[in-house]
Structures are given as C-alpha cells and as structure tokens.
Backbone as CSV, one residue per row, in Angstrom:
resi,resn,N_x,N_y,N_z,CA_x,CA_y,CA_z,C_x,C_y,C_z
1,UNK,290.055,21.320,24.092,289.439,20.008,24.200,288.096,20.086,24.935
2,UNK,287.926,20.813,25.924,286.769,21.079,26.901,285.736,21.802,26.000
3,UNK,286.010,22.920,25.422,285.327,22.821,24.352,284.352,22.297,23.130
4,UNK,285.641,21.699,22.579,284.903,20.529,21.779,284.228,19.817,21.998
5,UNK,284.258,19.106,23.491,283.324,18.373,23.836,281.846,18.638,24.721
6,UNK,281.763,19.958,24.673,280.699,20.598,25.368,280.086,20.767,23.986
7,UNK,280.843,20.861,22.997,280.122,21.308,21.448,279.327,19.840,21.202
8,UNK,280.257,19.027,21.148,280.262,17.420,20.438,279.671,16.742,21.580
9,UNK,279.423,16.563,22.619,279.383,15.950,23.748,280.175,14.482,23.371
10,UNK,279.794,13.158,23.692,280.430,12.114,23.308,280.231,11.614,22.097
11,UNK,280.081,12.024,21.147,279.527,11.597,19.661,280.454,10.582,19.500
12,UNK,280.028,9.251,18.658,280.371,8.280,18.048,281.222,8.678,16.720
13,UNK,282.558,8.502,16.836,283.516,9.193,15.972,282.985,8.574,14.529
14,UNK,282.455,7.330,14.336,281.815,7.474,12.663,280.628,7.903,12.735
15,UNK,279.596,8.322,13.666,279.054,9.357,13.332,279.345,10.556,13.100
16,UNK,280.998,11.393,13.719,281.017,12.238,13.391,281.423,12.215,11.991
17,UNK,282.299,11.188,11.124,282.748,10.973,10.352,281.271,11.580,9.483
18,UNK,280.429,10.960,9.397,279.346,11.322,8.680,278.820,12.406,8.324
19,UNK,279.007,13.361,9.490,278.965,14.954,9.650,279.696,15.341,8.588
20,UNK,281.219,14.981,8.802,282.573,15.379,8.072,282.219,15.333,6.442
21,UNK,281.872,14.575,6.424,281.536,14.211,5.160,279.575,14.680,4.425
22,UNK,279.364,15.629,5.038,278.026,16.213,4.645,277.274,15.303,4.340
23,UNK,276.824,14.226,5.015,275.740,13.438,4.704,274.640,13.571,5.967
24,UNK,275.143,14.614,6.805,273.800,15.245,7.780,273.858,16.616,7.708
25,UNK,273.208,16.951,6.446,273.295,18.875,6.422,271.964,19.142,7.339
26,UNK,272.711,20.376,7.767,271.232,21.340,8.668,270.000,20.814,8.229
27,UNK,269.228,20.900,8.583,267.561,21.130,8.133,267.201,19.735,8.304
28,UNK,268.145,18.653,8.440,267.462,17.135,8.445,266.518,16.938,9.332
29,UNK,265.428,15.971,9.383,265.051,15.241,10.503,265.963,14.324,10.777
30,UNK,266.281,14.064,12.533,267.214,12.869,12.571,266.523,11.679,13.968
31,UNK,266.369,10.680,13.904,265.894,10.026,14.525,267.063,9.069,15.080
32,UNK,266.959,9.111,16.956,268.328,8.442,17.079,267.056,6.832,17.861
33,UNK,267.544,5.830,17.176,266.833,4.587,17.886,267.595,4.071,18.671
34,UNK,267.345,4.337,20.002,267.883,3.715,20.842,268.845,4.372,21.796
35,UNK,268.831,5.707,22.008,269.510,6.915,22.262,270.421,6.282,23.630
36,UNK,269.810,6.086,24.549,270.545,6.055,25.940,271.463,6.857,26.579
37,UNK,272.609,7.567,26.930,272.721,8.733,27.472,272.583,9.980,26.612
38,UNK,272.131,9.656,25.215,271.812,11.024,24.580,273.303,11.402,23.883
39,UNK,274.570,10.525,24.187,275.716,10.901,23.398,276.058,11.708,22.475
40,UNK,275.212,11.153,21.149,274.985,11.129,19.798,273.951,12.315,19.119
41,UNK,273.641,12.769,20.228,272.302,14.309,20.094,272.795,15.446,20.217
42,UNK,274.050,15.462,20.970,274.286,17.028,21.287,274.555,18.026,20.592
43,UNK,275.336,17.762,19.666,275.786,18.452,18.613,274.522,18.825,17.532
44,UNK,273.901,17.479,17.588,272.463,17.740,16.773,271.489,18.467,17.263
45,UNK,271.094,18.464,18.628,270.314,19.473,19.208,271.040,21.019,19.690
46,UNK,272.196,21.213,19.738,272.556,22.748,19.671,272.562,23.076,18.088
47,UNK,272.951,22.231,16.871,272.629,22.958,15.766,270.999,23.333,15.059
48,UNK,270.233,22.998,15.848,268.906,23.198,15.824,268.044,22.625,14.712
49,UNK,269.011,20.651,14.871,268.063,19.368,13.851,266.706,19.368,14.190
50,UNK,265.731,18.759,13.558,264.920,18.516,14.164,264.708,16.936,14.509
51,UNK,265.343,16.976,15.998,265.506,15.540,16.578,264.383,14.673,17.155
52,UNK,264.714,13.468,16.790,263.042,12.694,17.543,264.204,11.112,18.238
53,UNK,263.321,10.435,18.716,263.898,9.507,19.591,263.339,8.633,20.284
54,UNK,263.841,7.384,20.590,263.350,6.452,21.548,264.300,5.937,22.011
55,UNK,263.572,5.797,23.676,264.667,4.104,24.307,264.159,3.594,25.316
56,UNK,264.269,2.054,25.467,263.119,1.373,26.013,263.050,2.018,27.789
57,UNK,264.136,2.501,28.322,264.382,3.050,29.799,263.836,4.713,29.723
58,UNK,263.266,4.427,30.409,262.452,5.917,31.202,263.555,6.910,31.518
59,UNK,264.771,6.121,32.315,265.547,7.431,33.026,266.287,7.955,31.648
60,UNK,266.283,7.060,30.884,267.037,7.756,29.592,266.785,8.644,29.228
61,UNK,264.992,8.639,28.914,264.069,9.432,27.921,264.148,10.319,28.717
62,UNK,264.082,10.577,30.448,263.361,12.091,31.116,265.308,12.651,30.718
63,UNK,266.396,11.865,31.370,267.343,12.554,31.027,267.782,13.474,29.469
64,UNK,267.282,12.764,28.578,267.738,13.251,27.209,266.338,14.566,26.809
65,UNK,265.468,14.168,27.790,264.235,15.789,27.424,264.812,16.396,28.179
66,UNK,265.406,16.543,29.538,266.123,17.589,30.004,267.173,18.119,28.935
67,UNK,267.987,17.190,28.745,269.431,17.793,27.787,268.651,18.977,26.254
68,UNK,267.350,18.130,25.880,266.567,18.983,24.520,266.178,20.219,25.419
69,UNK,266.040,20.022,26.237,264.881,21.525,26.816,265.919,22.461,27.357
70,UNK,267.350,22.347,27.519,268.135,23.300,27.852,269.107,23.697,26.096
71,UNK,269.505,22.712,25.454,270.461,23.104,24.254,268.955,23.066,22.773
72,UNK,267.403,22.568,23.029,266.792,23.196,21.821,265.510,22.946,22.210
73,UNK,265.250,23.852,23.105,263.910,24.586,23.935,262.543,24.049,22.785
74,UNK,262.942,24.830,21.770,261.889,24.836,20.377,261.086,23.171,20.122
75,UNK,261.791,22.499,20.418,261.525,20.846,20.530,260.464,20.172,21.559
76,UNK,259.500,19.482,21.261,258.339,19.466,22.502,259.188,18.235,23.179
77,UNK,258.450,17.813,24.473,259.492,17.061,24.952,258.681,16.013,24.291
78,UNK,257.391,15.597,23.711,257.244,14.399,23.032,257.725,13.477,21.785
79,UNK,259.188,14.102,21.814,259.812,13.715,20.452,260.601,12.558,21.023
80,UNK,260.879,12.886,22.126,261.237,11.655,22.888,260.729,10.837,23.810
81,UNK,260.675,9.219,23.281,259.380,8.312,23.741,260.164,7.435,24.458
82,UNK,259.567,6.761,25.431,259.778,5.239,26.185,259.193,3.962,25.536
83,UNK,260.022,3.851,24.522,259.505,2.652,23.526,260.105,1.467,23.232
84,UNK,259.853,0.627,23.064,260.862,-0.324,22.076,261.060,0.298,20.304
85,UNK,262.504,-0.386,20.208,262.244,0.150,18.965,261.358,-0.715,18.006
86,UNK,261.209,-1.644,18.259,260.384,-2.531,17.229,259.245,-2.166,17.106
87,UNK,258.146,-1.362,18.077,257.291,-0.785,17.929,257.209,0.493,18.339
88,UNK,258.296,1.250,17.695,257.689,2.939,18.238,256.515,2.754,17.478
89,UNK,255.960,4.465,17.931,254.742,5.058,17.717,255.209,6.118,16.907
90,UNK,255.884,6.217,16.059,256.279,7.501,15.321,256.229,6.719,13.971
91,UNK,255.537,7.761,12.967,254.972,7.440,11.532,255.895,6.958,10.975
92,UNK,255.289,6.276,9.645,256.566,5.641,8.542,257.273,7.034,8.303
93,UNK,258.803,6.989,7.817,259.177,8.235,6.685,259.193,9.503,7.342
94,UNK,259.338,8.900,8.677,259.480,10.479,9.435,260.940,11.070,9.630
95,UNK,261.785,10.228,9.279,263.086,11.184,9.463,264.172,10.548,7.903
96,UNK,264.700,11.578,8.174,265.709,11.940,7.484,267.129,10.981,6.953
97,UNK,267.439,10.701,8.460,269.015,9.953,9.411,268.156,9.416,9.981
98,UNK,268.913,8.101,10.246,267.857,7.618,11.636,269.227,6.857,11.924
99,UNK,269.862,7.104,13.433,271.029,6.736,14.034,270.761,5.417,14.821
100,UNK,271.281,4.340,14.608,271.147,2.948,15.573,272.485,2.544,15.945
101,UNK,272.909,3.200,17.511,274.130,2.863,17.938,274.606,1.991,18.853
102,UNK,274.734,1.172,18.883,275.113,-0.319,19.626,273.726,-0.573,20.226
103,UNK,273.071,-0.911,19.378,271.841,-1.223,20.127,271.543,-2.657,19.091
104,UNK,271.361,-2.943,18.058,271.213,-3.706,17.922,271.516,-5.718,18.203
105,UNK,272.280,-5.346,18.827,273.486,-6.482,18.963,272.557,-6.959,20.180
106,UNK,271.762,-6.247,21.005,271.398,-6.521,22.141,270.114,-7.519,22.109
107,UNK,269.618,-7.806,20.621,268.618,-8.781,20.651,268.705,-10.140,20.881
108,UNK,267.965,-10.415,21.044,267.193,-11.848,21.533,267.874,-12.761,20.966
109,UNK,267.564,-12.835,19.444,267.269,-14.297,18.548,267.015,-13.204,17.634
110,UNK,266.874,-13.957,16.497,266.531,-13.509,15.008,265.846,-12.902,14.990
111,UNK,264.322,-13.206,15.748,262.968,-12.973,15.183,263.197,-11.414,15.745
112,UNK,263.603,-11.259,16.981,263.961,-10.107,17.893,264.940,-9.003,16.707
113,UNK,265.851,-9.804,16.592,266.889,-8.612,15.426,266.014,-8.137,14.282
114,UNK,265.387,-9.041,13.906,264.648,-8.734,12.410,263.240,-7.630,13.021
115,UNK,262.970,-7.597,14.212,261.592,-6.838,14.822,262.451,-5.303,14.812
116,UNK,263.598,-5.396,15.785,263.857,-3.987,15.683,264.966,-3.439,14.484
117,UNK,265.312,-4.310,13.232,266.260,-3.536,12.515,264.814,-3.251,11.641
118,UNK,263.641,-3.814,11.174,262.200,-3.190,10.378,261.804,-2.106,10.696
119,UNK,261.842,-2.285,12.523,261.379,-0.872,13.492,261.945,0.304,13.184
120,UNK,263.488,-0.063,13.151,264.454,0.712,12.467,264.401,1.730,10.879
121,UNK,264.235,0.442,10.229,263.934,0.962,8.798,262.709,1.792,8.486
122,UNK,261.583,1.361,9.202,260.357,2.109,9.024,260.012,3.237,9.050
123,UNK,260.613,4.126,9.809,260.769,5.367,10.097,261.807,5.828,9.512
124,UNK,262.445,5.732,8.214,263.341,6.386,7.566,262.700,6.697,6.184
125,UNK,263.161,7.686,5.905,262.823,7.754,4.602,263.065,7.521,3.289
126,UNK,262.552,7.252,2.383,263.035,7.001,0.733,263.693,7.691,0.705
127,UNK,265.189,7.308,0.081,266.143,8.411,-0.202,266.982,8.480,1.208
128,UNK,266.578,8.216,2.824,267.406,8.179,3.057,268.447,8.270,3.834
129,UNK,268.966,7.857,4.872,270.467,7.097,5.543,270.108,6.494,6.656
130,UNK,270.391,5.157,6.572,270.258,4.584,7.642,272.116,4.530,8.346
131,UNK,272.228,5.081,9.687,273.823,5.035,9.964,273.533,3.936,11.462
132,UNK,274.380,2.861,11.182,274.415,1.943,12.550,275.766,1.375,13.037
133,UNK,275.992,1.067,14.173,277.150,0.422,14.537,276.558,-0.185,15.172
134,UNK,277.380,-2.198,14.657,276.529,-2.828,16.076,277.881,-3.947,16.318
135,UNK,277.367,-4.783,17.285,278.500,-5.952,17.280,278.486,-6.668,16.203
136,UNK,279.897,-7.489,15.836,279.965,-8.525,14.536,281.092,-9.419,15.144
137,UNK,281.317,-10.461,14.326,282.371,-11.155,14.380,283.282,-11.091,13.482
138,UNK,282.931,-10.336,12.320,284.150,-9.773,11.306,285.633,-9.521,12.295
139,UNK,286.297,-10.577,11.531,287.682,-10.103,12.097,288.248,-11.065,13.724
140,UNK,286.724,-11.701,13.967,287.192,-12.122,15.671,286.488,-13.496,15.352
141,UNK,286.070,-13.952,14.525,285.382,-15.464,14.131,285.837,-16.588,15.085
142,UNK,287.015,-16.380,15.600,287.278,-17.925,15.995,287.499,-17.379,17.584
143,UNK,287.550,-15.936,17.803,287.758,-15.596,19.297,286.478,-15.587,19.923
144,UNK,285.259,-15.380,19.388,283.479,-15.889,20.399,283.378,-17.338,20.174
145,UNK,282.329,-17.649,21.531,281.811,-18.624,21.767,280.018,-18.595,21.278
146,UNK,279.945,-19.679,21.178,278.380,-19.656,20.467,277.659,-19.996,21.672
147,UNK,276.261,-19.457,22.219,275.805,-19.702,22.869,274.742,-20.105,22.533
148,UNK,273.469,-19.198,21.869,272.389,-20.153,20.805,272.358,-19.206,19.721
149,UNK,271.997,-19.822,18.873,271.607,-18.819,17.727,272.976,-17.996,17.094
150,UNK,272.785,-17.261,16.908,273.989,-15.819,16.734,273.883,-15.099,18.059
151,UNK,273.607,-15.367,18.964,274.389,-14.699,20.269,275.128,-15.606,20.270
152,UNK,276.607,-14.915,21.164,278.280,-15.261,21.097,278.393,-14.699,22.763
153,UNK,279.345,-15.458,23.420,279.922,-14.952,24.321,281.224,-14.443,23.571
154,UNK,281.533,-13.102,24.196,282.794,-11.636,23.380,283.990,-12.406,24.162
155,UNK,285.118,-12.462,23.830,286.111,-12.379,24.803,286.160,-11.240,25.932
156,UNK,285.458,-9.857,25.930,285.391,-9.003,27.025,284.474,-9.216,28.102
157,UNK,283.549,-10.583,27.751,282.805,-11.034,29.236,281.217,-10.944,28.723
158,UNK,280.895,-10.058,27.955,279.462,-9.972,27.070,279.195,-11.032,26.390
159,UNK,277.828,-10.982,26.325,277.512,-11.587,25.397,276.437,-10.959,24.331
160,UNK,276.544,-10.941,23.034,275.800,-10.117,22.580,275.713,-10.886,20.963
161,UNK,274.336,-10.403,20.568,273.747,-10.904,19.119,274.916,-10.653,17.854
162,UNK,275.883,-10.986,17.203,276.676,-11.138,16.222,276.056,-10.948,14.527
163,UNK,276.040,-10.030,13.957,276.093,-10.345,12.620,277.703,-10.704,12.095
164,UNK,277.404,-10.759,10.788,278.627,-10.934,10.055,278.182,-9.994,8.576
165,UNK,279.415,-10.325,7.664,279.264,-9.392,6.285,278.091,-10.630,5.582
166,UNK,277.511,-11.293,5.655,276.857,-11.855,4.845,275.419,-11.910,5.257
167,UNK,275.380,-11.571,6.702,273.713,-11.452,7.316,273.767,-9.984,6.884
168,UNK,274.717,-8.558,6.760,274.400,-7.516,6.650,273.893,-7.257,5.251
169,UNK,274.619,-7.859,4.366,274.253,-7.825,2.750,273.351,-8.073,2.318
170,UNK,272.769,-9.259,3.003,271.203,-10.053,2.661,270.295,-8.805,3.390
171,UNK,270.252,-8.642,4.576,269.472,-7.540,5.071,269.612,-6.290,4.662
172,UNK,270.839,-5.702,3.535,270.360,-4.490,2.909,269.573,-5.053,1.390
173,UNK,270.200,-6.130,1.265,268.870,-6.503,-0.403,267.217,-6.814,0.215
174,UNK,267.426,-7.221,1.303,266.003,-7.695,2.035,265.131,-6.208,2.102
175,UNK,265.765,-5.439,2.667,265.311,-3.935,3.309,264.852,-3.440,1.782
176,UNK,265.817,-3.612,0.686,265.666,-2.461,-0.511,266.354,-1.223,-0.028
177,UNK,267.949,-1.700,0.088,268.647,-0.542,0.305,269.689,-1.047,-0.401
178,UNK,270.777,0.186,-0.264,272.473,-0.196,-0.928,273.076,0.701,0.047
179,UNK,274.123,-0.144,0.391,275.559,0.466,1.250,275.961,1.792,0.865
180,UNK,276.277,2.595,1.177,276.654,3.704,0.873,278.257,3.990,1.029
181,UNK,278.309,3.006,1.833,280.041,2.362,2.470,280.360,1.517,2.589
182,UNK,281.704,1.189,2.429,281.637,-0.436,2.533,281.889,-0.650,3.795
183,UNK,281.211,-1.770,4.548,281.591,-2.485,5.698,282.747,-2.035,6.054
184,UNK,282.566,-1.472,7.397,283.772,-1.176,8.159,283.943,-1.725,9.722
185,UNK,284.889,-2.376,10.250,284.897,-3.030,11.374,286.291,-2.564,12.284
186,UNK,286.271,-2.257,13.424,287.157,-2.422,14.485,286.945,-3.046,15.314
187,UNK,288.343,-3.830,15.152,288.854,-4.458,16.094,289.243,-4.060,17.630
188,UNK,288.599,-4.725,18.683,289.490,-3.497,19.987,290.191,-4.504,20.883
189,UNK,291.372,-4.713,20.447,292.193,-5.818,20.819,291.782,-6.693,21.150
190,UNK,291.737,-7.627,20.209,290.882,-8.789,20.539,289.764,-9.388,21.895
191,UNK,289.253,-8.217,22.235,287.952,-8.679,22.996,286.433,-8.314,22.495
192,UNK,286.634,-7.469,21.560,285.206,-7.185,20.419,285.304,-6.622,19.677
193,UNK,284.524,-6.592,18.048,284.222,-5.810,16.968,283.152,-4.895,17.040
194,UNK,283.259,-3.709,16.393,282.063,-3.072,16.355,282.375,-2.931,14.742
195,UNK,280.854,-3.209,13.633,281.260,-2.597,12.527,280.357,-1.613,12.255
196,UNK,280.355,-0.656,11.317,279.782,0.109,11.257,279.187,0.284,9.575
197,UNK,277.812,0.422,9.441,276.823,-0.190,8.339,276.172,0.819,7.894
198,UNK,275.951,1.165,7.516,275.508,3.159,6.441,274.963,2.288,5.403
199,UNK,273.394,2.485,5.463,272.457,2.173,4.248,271.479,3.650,3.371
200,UNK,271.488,3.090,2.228,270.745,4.452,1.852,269.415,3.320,1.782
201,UNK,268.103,3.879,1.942,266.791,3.521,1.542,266.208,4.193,0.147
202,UNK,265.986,3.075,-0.706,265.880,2.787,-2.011,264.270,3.630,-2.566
203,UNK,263.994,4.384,-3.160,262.739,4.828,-3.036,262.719,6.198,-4.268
C-alpha cells in the first residue's frame, strides 16, 4: 500500500480510472487547472508527462515546483503559474488532458463559472480530453439550500456553485464537444455530490 501511494500519491480514483482505461498514454501534454496540493501530478510527473499548471495560491505553485524538481527535474519550474484559471497565460491548444478537479464548483455566479470552464477549454486541444469533477446536485436536489444563483448551501456545511445534467449538456454543445462518458455522480451520504464530466474537444 505504501508503495502504491508513493507511486500514485493521492490521485483522484476517476482520474485514475482514466489511466486504466488508456485515455492518458505516455507522451501527452497534461495540464492540471487548478492543481492545489499537486495530488493528481505525481504519477504524471514520475512517468515523465509533460506537465504544465496553474493555481490561484502561491504556496501551492512553489509547493508543486518543489514536488516537479525532485520526481521530473527535466521540467522548468515555469510550467507552473500563480494564475487564475480564467486567465492563464499559457497558449490556446497547449495540452493534451487538461485535468479540472473540484475546482470548479468554487465560482462566483455564472459569469465567474462560464470565465473559468472557457479558461479551461482554451488550452485544450482539438481532439482532446477535457477530465473534470465538480459539485452537482444530481441525486441530492431537494437536500441543498439555494442561496443566490446556483450556489447551494451542501448539507456538509459548504457552500458551493451546483451544476446539474442539463447545465453540463448545454455547456458541452456550447463548448463544441461530446461526452466521452456518461455523467457520473457520487453520492457521499447524503451531505454532497461530486460528478464527474469527461469531454472530448471537437476539432
């Protein structure tokens, strides 16, 4: 077990699912938006991806260039930025994968969700995978409270931005993408959903 997880560090089990299923072979570019302890990199930076990254906290970014500069030296530390994602500084079509893991849920209002899921999309490439998990109400509809907009107070004490299956559908026809999976959601005993949303980019 100690093992595995020095291999895997904390990877997001449908990201690893994704692995499992060869839809991140060697050689990708992978862009994680929104990284924060770097979870979701380790495995990708000892197999020697070529990883890039943002997150709006500083201690994140110097922590996760330490973690690149000991498990994939070869990597400058400017691949990882102190950005928002709605406006990194990294070109259209620069990666491969581009990973968005509970980060989205954390916006504002609309205008805010729609700034960083574009931010998101922009930097992926034609052809391809967008992989995200964010909060939803699939499955817990009548257990949140509405506070404004689509932010919900969670039954676990959060409060956080809510899609559902019908804001995700419109935003993969909006984007010019198609599911690659169908909507998948857990439940974690009734105090929140996370679902998890795999787009291919249309191109």
């Amino acid at each position: 077990m100690t093992e595995l997880r020095e291999h895997f560090g904390e990877i997001d089990i449908y990201l690893f699912d994704q692995l499992l299923r060869d839809r991140v072979p060697p050689g990708l570019r992978i862009l994680d938006a929104g990284f924060g302890s770097g979870r979701n990199l380790v495995y990708l930076l000892r197999q020697k991806y070529e990883v890039f990254g943002v997150d709006k906290d500083p201690r994140s970014v110097d922590h996760v260039r330490r973690l690149a500069a000991t498990l994939a030296p070869h990597l400058p530390p400017d691949n990882f930025r102190a950005e928002a994602i709605e406006s990194m500084s990294f070109p259209d079509a620069i990666a491969d994968f581009v990973i968005s893991s509970a980060v989205l849920h954390f916006a504002r209002n609309d205008n805010q969700f729609q700034d960083m899921l574009r931010g998101t999309w922009r930097v992926l490439r034609p052809g391809g995978l967008l992989f995200c998990r964010l909060a939803s109400s699939i499955g817990m509809e009548h257990e949140v409270l509405p506070v404004a907009g689509r932010r919900f107070l969670l039954p676990d004490g959060s409060e956080r931005y809510l899609v559902d299956e019908a804001l995700l559908t419109r935003a993969t026809n909006d984007l010019g993408g198609r599911m690659v999976d169908p909507l998948k959601t857990t439940v974690v005993q009734n105090e929140r959903c996370m679902t998890t949303w795999v787009v291919q980019k249309n191109g």
